[in-house]
C-alpha positions as CSV (number, residue, x, y, z in Angstrom):
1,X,106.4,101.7,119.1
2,X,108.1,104.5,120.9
3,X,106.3,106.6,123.3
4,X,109.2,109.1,123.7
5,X,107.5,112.6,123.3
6,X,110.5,114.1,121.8
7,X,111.0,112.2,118.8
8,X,110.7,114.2,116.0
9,X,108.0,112.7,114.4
10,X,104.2,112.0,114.7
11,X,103.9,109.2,111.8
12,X,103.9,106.2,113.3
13,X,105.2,104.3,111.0
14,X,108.7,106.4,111.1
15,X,108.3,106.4,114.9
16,X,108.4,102.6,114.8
17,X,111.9,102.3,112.8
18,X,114.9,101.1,114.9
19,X,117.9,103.4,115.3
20,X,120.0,102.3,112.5
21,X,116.7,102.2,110.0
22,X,115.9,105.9,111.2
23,X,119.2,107.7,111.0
24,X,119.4,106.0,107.5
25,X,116.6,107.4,106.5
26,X,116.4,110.6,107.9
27,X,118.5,112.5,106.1
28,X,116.5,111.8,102.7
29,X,112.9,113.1,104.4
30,X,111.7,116.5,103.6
31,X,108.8,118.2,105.6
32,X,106.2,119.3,103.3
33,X,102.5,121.1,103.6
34,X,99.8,119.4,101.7
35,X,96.9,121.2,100.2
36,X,93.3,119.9,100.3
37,X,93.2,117.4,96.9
38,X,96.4,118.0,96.4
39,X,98.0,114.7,94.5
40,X,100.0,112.3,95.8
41,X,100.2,109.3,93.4
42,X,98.0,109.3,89.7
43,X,97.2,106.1,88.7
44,X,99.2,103.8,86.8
45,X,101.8,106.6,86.4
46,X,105.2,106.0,88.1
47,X,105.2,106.8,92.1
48,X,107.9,109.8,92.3
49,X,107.8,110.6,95.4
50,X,106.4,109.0,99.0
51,X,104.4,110.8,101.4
52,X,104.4,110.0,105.6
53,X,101.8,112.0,106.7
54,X,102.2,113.8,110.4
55,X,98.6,115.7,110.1
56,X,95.2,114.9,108.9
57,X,94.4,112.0,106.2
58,X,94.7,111.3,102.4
59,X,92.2,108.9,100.3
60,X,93.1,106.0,98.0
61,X,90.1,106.1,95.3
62,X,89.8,103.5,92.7
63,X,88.7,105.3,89.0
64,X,86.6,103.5,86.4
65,X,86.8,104.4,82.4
66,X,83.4,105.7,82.3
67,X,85.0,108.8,85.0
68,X,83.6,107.9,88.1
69,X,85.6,106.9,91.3
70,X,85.0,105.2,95.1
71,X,87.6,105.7,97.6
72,X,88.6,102.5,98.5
73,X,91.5,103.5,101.7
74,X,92.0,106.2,103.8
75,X,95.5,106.9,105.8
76,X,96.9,109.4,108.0
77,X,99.7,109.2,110.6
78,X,99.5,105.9,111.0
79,X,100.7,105.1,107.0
80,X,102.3,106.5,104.0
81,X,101.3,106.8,100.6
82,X,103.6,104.7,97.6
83,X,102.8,101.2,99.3
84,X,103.3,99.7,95.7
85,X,106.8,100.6,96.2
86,X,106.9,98.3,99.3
87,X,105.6,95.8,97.4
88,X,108.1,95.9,94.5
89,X,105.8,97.7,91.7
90,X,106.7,101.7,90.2
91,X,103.1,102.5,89.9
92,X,99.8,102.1,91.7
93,X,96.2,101.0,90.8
94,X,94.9,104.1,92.7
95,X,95.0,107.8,92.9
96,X,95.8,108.9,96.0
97,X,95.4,112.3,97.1
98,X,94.8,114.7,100.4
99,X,91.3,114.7,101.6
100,X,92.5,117.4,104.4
101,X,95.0,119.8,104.0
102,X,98.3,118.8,106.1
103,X,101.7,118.2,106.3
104,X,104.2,115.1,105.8
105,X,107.4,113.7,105.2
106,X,108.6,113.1,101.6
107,X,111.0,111.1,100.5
108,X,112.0,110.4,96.8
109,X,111.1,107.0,95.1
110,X,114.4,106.2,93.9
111,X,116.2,107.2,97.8
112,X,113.4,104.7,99.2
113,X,113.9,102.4,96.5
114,X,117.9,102.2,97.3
115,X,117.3,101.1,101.2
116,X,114.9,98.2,100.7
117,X,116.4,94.8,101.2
């Protein structure tokens, strides 16, 4: 993992890319601020959009029919919501939402979608 205190960003999982992995897909990120609760993925909907987070932390919660919910993951700088994608699927099991107000990288599904192998 770099260590380089200029690079320009504080997810790690961006910081880790080679090079050629970063400049490919840097030009697709967008900064964004995230509000407390504010949604990142709904539940077997389709992921639109994925989230590297550079400040504070969002929650994975698992929902049941009968309404109520257990948060099941937490991630900050060190992840990035839409792992599904990763993993081949379009939609999660999970909500995932902020827990703290912060900010992130955003990149659309689809541009994601068209650099895995």
């Amino acid at each position: 993992m770099s260590t380089d205190q200029s690079h320009p960003f504080q997810n790690r999982l961006l910081r880790a890319l080679s090079g050629d992995d970063l400049g490919m897909i840097s030009p697709y990120l967008h900064n964004v601020d995230l509000q407390l609760r504010q949604p990142l993925e709904n539940a077997h909907e389709e992921i639109e959009s994925v989230y590297f987070l550079e400040t504070w932390l969002g929650s994975i919660v698992a929902g049941k029919q009968s309404g109520s919910a257990i948060e099941v993951g937490v991630f900050g700088r060190d992840g990035m919501s839409g792992t599904a994608l990763i993993l081949g699927d379009t939609e999660s099991p999970f909500d995932c939402f902020m827990h703290v107000s912060g900010s992130a990288f955003r990149i659309s599904s689809d541009d994601l979608r068209t650099m895995l192998p």
